[in-house]
C-alpha positions as CSV (number, residue, x, y, z in Angstrom):
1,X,2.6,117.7,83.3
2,X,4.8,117.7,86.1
3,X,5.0,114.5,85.9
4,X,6.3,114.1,82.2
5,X,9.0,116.9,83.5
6,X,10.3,114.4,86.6
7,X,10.4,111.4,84.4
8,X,12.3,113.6,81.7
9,X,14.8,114.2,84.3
10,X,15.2,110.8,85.9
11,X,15.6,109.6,82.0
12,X,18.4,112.2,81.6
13,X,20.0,111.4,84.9
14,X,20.7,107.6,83.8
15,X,21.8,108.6,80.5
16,X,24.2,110.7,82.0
17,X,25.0,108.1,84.6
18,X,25.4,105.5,81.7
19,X,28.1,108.0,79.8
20,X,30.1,108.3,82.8
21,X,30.0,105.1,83.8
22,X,30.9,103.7,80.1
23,X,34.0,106.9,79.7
24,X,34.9,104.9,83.3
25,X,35.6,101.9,81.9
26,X,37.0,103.1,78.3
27,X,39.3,104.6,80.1
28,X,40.7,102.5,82.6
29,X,40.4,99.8,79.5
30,X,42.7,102.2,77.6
31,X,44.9,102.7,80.7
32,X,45.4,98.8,81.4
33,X,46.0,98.4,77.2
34,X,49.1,101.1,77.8
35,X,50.4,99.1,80.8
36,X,50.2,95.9,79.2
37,X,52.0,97.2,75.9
38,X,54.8,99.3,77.4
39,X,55.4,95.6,79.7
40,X,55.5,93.4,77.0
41,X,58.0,95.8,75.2
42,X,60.2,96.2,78.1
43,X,60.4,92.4,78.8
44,X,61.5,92.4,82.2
45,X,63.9,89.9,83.3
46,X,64.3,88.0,86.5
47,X,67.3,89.1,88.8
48,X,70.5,87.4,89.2
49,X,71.4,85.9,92.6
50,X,74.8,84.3,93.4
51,X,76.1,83.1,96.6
52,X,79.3,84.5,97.2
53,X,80.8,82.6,99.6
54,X,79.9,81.2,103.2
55,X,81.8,81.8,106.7
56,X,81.2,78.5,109.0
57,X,81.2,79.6,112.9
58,X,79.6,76.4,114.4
59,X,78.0,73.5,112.6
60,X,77.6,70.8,115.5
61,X,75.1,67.5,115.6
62,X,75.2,67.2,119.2
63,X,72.9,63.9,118.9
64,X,71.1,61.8,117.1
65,X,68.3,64.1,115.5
66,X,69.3,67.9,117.4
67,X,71.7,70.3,115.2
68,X,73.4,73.4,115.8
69,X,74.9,75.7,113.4
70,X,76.0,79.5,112.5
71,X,76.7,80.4,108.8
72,X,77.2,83.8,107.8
73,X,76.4,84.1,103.5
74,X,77.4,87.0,101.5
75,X,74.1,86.9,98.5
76,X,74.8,89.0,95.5
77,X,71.8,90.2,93.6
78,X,71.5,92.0,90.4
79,X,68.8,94.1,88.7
80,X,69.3,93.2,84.7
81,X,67.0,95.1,83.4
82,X,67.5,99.0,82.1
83,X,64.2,100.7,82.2
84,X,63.0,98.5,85.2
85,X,63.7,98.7,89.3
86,X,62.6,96.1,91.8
87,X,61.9,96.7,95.1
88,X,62.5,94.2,97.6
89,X,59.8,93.3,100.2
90,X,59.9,90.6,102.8
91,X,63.0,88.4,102.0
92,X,63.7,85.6,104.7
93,X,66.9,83.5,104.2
94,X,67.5,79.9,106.0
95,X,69.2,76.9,104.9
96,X,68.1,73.4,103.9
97,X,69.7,69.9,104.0
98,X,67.7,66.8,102.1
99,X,64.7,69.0,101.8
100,X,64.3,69.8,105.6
101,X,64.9,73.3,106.8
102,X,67.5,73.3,109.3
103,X,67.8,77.4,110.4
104,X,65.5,79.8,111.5
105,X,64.4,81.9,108.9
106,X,67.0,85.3,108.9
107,X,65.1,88.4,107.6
108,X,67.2,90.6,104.9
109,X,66.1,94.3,105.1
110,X,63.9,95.1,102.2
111,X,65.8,97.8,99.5
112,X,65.0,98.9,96.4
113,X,67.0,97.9,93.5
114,X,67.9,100.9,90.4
115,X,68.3,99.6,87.0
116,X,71.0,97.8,86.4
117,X,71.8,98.1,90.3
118,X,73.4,95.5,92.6
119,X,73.2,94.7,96.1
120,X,74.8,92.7,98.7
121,X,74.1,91.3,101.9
122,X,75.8,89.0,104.5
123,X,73.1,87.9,106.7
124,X,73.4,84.6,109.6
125,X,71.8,81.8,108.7
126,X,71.5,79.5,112.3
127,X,70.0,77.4,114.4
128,X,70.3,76.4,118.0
129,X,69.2,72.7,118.8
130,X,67.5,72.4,116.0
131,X,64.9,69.0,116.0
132,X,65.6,67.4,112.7
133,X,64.4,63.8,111.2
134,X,66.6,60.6,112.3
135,X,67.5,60.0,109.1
136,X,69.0,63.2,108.5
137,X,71.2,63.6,111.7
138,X,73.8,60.4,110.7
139,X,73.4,61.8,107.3
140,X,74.8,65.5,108.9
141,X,77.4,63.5,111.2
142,X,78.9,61.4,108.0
143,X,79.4,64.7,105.9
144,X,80.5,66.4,108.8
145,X,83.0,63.8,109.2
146,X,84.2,63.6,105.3
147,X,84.7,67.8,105.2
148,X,82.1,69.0,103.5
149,X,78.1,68.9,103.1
150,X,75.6,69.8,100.2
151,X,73.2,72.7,101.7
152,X,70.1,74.5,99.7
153,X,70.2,78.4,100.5
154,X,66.3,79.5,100.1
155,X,65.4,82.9,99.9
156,X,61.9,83.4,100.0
157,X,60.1,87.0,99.7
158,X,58.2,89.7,97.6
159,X,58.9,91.8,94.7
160,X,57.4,94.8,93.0
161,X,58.4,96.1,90.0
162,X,58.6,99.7,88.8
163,X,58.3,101.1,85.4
164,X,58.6,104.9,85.5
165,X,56.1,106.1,87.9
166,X,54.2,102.6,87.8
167,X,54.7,100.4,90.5
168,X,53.1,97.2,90.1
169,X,51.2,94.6,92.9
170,X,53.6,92.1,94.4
171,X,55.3,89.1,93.1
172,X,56.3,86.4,94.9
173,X,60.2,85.3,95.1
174,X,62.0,82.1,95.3
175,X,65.8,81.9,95.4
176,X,67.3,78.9,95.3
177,X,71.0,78.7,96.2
178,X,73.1,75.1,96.4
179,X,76.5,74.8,97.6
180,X,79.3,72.1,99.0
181,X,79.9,73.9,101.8
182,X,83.3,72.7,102.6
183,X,83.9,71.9,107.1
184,X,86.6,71.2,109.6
185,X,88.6,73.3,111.7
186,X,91.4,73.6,109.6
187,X,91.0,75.9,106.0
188,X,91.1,73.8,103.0
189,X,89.5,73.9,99.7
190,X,90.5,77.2,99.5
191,X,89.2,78.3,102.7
192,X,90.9,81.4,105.0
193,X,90.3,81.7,108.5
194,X,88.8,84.5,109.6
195,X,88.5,83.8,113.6
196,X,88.5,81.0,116.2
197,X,87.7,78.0,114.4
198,X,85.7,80.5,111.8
199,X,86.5,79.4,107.9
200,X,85.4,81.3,104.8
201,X,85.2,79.5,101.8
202,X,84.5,81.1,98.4
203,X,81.5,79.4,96.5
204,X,80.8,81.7,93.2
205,X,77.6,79.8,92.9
206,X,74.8,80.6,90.5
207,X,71.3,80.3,91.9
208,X,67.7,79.3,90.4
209,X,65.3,82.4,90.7
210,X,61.6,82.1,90.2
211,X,59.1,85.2,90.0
């Protein structure tokens, strides 16, 4: 008899194991559903990142394959979205010419962007005696020498967006900002000097964002 009574119990015990385990999974089924929904009704968009303008301090190939060089940025970024924020994680800025990075990698302080907020940043992108490949240094000293050189501004980081109290895992970011970056000693191309031998240059340039 007693033992009809334990294997009663045990036989109730799964059932009720089974229920909770099965309300577990409705509901976090239901939860991710809601998620899922409210996202695809919200849409949200990628920010907007513009490179401002540049400030040349030093930009130097002292021979064949080493390079020097200090260039402050001002970065403009935008949150488009209305219902959404972003928070910023991780975000390392360095510069790139024919594909090879030529700075160190320049950390911006992570933030967290409102709807519809903006922020701005000015960090230093540089590089002292940096090694880089022979066929890129005569390239450097030619455009050097004409005024002006093509350079790719990466950003590279992690986002996390929040809806309401939601906060999502992270995304990974990729800016890509390019830019004639005008050179010399003397302003031109619209350039202002700003210190010894320092030029800004306003660039206004639109930048490729990936998410």
């Amino acid at each position: 008899m007693s033992d009809k009574k334990c294997s009663h119990h045990k036989s109730k015990k799964k059932k009720l194991i089974r229920r909770c385990c099965a309300g577990f999974l409705i509901f976090l089924f239901l939860a991710l559903l809601t998620i899922l929904i409210v996202w695809a009704i919200l849409q949200p968009k990628k920010p907007r990142f513009i490179l401002q303008d540049t400030t040349i301090f030093t930009f130097n190939v002292s021979a064949p394959n080493i390079f020097s060089t200090s260039i402050q940025t001002t970065i403009y970024a935008r949150n488009p979205n209305s219902k959404i924020g972003i928070y910023y994680d991780s975000m390392d800025i360095y510069a790139m010419y024919h594909n090879q990075q030529i700075t160190y990698y320049t950390q911006i302080p992570p933030v967290y962007q409102g709807h519809k907020d903006v922020n701005i940043w000015s960090p230093f992108v540089y590089g002292n005696n940096i090694p880089i490949a022979p066929y890129n240094g005569p390239g450097l000293s030619e455009d050097q020498q004409n005024g002006g050189v093509w350079l790719d501004f990466k950003i590279d980081g992690r986002v996390k967006w929040k809806v309401g109290s939601v906060t999502t895992g992270h995304y990974h970011l990729h800016v890509t900002c390019s830019a004639y970056v005008p050179l010399g000693d003397r302003p031109g191309y619209g350039g202002i000097m700003v210190g010894n031998n320092a030029i800004k240059y306003q660039l206004a340039r639109d930048c490729s964002v990936s998410v």
